[in-house]
C-alpha positions as CSV (number, residue, x, y, z in Angstrom):
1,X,0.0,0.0,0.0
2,X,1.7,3.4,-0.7
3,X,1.3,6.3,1.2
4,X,-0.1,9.0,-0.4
5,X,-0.3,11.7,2.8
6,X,0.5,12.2,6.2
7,X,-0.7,14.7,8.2
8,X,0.3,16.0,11.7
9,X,-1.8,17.8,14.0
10,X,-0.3,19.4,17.5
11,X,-3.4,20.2,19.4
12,X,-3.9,21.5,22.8
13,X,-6.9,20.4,24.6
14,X,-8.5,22.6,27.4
15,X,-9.0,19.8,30.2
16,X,-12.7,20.1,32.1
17,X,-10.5,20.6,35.9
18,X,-6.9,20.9,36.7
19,X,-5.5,17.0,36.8
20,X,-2.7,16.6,39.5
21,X,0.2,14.7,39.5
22,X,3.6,14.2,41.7
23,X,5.0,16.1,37.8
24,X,2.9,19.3,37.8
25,X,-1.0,20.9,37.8
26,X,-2.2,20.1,34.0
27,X,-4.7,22.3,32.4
28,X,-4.8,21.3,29.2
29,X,-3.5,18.1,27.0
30,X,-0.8,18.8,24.1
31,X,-1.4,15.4,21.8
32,X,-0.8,14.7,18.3
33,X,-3.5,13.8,15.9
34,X,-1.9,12.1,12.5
35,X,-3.8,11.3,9.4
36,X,-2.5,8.7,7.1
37,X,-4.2,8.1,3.4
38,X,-3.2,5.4,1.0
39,X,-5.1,2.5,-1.2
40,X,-8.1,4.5,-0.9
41,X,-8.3,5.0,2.3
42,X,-7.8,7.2,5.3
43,X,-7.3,7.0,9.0
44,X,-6.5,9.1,11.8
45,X,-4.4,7.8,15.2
46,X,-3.2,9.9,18.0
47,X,0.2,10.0,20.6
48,X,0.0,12.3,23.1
49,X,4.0,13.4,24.8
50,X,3.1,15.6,27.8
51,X,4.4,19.0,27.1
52,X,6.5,19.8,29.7
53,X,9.3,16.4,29.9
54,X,9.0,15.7,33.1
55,X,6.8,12.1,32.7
56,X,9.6,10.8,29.8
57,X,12.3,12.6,27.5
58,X,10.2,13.2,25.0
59,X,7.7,16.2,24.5
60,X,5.0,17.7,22.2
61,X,7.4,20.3,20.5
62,X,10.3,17.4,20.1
63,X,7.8,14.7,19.0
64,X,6.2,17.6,16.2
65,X,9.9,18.0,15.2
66,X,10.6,14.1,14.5
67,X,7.8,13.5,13.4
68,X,8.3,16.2,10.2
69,X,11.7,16.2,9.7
70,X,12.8,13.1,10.1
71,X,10.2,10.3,10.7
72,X,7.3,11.1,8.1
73,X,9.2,12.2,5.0
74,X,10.6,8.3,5.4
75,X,6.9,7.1,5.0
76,X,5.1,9.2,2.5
77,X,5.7,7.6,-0.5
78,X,6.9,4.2,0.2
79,X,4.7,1.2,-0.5
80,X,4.4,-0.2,2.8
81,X,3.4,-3.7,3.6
82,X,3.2,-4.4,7.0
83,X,3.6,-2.1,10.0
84,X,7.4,-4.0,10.2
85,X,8.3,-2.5,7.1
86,X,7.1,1.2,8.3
87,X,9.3,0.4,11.7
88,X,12.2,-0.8,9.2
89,X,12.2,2.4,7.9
90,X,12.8,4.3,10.7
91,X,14.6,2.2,12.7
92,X,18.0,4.3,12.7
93,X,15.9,7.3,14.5
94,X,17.4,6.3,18.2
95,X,14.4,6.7,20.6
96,X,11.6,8.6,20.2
97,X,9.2,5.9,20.8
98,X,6.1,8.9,20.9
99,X,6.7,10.0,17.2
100,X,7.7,6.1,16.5
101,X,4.3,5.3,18.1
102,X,2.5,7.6,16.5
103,X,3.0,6.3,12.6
104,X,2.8,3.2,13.5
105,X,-0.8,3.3,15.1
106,X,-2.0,5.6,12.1
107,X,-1.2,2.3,10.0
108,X,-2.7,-0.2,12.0
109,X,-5.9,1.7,11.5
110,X,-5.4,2.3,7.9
111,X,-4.3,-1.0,7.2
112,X,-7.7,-2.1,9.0
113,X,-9.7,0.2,7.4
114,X,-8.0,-1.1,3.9
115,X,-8.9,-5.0,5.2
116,X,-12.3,-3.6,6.3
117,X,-12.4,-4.8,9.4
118,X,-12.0,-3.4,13.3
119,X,-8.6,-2.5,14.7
120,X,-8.7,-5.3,17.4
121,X,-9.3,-7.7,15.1
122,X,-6.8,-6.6,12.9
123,X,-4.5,-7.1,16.4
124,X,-5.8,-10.6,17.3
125,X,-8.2,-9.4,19.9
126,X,-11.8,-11.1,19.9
127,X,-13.7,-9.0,22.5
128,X,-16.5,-6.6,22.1
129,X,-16.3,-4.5,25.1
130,X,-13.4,-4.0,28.0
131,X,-13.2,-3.0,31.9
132,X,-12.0,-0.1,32.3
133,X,-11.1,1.5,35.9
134,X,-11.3,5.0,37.4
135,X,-8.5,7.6,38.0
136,X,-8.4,10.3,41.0
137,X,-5.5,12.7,40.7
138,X,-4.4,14.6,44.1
139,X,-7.4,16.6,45.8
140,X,-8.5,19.6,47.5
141,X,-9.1,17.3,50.4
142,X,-10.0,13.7,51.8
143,X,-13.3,14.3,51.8
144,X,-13.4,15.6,48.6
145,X,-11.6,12.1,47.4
146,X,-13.9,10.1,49.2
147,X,-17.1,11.2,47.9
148,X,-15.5,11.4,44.2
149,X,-14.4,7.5,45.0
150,X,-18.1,6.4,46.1
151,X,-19.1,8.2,43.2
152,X,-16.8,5.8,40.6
153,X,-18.4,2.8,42.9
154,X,-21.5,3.5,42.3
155,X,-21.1,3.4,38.4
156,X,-19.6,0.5,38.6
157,X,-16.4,0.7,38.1
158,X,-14.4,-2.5,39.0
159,X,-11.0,-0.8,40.3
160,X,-9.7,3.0,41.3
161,X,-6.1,4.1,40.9
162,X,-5.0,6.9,43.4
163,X,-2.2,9.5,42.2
164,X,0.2,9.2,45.2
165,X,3.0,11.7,45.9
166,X,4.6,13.4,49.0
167,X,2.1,14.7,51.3
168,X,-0.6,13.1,49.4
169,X,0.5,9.2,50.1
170,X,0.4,7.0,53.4
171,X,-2.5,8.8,55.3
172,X,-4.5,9.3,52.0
173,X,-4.2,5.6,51.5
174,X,-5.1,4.8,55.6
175,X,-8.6,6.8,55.1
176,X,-9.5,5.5,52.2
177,X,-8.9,1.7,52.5
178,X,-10.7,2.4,56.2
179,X,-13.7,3.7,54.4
180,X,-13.7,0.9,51.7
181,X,-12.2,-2.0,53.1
182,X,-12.6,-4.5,50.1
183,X,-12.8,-2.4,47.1
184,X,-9.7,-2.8,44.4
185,X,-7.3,0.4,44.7
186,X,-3.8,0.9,43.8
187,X,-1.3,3.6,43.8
188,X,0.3,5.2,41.0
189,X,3.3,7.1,42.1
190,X,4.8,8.7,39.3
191,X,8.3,7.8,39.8
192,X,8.3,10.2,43.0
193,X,10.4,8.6,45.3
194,X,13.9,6.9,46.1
195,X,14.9,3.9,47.5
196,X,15.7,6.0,50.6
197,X,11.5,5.4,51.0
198,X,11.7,1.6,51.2
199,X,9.7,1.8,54.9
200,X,6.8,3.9,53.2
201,X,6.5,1.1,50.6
202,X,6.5,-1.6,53.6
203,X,4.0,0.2,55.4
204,X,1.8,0.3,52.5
205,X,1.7,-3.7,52.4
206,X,-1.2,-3.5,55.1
207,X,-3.4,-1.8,52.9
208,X,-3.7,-4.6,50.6
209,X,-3.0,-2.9,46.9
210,X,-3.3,-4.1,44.0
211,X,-0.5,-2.8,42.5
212,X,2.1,-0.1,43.5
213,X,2.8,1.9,40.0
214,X,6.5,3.4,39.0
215,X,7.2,3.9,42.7
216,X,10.8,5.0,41.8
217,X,12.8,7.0,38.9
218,X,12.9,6.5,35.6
219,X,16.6,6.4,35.4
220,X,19.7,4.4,34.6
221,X,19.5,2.5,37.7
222,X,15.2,1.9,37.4
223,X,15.1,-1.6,36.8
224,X,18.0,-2.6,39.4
225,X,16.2,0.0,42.1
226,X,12.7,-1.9,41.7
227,X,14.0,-5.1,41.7
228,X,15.6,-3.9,44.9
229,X,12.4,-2.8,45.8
230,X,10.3,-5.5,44.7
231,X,12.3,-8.0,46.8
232,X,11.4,-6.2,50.1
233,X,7.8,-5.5,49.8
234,X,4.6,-7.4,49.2
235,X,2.3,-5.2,46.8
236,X,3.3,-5.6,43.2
237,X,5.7,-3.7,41.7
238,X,4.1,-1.8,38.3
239,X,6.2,-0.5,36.3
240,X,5.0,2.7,33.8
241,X,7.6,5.0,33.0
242,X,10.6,3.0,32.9
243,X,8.9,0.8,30.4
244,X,10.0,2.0,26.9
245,X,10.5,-0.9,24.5
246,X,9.9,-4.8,25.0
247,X,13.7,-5.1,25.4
248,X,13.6,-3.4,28.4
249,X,10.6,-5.6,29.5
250,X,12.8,-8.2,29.2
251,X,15.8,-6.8,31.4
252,X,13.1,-6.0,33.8
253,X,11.9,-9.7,33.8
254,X,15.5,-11.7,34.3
255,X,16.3,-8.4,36.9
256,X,12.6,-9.4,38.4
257,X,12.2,-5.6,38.4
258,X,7.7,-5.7,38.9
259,X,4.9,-8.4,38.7
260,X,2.9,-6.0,36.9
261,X,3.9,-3.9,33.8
262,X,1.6,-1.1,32.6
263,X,1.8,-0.4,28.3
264,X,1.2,2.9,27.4
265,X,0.8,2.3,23.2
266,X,3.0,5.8,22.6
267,X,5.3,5.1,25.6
268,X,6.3,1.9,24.1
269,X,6.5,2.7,20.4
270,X,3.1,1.8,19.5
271,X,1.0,-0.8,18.6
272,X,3.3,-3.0,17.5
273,X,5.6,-3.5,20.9
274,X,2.5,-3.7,22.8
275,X,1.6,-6.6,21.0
276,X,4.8,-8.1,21.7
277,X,5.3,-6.6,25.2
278,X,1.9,-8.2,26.3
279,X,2.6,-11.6,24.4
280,X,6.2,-11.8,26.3
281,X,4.4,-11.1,29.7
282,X,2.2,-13.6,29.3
283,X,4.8,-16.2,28.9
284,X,6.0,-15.3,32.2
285,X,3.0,-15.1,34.0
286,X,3.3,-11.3,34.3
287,X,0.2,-9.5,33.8
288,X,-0.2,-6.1,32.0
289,X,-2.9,-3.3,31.3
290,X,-3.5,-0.5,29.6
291,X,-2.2,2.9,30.8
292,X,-3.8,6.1,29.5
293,X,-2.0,9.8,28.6
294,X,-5.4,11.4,28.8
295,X,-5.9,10.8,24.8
296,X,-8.9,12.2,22.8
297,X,-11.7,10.0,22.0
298,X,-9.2,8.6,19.3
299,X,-6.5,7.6,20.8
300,X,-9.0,6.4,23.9
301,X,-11.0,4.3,21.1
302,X,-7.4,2.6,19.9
303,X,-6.6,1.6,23.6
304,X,-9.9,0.2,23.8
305,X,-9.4,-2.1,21.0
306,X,-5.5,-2.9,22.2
307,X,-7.1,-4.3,25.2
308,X,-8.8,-7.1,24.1
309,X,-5.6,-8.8,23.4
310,X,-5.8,-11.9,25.8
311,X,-3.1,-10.4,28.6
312,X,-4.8,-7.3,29.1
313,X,-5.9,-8.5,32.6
314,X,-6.7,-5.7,34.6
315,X,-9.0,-3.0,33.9
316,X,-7.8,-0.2,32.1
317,X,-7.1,3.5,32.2
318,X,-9.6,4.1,29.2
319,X,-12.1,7.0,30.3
320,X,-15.4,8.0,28.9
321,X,-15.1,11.7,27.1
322,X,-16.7,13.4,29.8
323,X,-14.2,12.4,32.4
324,X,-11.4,14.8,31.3
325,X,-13.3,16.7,28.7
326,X,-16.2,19.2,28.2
327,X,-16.2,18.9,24.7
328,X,-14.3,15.9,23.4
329,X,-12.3,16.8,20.1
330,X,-13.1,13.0,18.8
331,X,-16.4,11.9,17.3
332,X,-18.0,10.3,18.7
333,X,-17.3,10.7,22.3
334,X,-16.1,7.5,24.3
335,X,-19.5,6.2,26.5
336,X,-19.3,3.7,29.4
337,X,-21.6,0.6,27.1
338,X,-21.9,-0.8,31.3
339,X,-20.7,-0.4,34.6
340,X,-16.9,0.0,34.6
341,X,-16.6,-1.1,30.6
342,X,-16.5,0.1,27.2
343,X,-17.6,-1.4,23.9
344,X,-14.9,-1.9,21.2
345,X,-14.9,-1.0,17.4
346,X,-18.1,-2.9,15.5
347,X,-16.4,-0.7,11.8
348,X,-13.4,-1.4,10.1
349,X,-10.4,0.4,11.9
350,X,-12.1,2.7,14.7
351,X,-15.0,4.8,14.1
352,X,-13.3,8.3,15.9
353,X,-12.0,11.0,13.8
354,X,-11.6,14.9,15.0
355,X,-14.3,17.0,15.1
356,X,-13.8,19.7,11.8
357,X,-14.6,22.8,13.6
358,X,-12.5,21.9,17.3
359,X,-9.4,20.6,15.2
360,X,-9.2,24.2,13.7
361,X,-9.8,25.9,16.4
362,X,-7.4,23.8,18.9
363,X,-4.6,23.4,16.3
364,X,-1.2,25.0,17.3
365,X,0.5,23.7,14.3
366,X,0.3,21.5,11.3
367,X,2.2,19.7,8.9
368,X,1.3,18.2,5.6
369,X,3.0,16.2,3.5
370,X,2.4,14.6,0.0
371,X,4.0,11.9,-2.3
């Protein structure tokens, strides 16, 4: 199939509240939308690099850069087979798994759409709908938390995460697991602490968790330090951030580094390494889900379909529109289909594209290039 035209979009979202992290206060979502066309068809994907790089390396402005001067002009063009042969192509760009991830989910949806059938069956997956969990950021206030928590129980929602960071982790955890004693919960610490905080981790065993997510840095000593970790506590180690490609899953699985890992599709290079990153796991017995960068309704909709893959096991962090949006810029907006679950694709590729009049008016800058 040749590639007739890619297009990149760098759009900034406004988010419906401030979303709080150990990184920073986020009012708005920088993403990438890209639209691929060729053998008569079109599609549009999405990777979303945080602005400011403070979650990974990589950032909107950088991304935007590889992606049109060095990445895309290697695409447009080319007759490309298989999403292999796109990878092939770029494989001497060193890094850079956002823009990486970000041609190479474009073609799985085109190359769906050309097959005309949906994305997760063009990945392998079978089912029609997925659990999906709830996210609470750092609050105002306990109470605040607690009432937003029985709100995500109510609507059935089969797991909560809780963003964890200094002066918002041990007692925050102690009132909410004495409020809901059995309810699944983990912690997703965003790579806040040091070893030096081995006793907090310990003291979190009581609370039975889940999971405890990227508890440590993202650096060159991550998978030795959570290994370290993961031999002296209890709760699963997750990791997130320090999982970039499925060669560093497996360091992180002969260093025992977790007994979870979380794939973010852009984080890891796209659709692609997930595939393998989750069929690797799963030969080990290590279980996996999807992690979210507070996509659009498209890249939300592609996650959706990547989870039906058979070691997607625990619920994942796939929202419905209104969660983190007033007015989502994809069309149509992700809906919970049930309590705590979303339906996947029933057209060929995903059914999500941009919204005309938002895209123009949310654009900060655009590329377009031609065969």
């Amino acid at each position: 199939m040749k590639i007739e035209g890619i297009d990149v979009y760098w759009v900034k979202l406004p988010l419906a509240f401030v979303w709080r992290t150990s990184y920073a206060d986020q009012h708005f979502t920088d993403t990438l939308l890209v639209r691929m066309e060729g053998g008569g068809h079109s599609a549009w994907g999405e990777a979303c690099p945080v602005y400011f790089p403070a979650y990974s390396a990589e950032h909107t402005i950088a991304t935007f850069h590889t992606l049109r001067e060095h990445m895309a002009p290697r695409i447009v063009g080319q007759d490309i087979e298989s999403a292999q042969d796109l990878l092939d192509r770029i494989a001497l760009i060193k890094g850079n798994q956002f823009a990486r991830a970000a041609l190479d989910i474009t073609w799985w949806l085109l190359d769906a759409k050309r097959r005309g059938v949906p994305l997760h069956v063009a990945l392998g997956g079978t089912r029609d709908r997925v659990a999906v969990g709830a996210d609470f950021g750092v609050q105002d206030s306990l109470d605040i938390l607690l009432q937003k928590i029985q709100g995500a129980i109510d609507q059935g929602f089969p797991r909560i995460k809780l963003k964890f960071r200094p002066g918002w982790d041990l007692n925050m955890v102690a009132a909410v697991r004495s409020t809901f004693p059995d309810f699944t919960f983990h912690v997703d610490c965003n790579a806040a602490y040091t070893l030096a905080d081995a006793d907090l981790f310990r003291r979190l065993d009581r609370y039975r968790l889940a999971m405890i997510e990227q508890p440590l840095a993202d650096d060159g000593m991550s998978l030795i330090n959570h290994a370290d970790l993961q031999r002296t506590i209890e709760t699963p180690v997750c990791l997130d951030e320090s999982v970039h490609s499925l060669s560093v899953v497996q360091a992180a699985i002969r260093l025992k580094s977790c007994r979870v890992v979380n794939i973010k599709m852009a984080r890891v290079g796209g659709l692609t390494a997930s595939r393998d990153i989750q069929t690797l796991c799963a030969e080990h017995g290590i279980p996996c889900w999807i992690g979210g960068m507070l996509e659009s309704a498209i890249g939300g909709a592609v996650c959706a379909e990547l989870a039906t893959l058979p070691n997607f096991t625990y619920p994942g962090d796939i929202f419905p529109s209104s969660y983190f949006y007033t007015n989502d810029i994809g069309k149509p907006e992700i809906v919970l289909s049930g309590p705590g679950e979303v339906s996947t694709s029933q057209v060929p590729g995903i059914p999500q594209e941009p919204d005309p009049d938002l895209l123009k008016q949310w654009t900060v800058a655009h590329i377009s290039l031609r065969a």
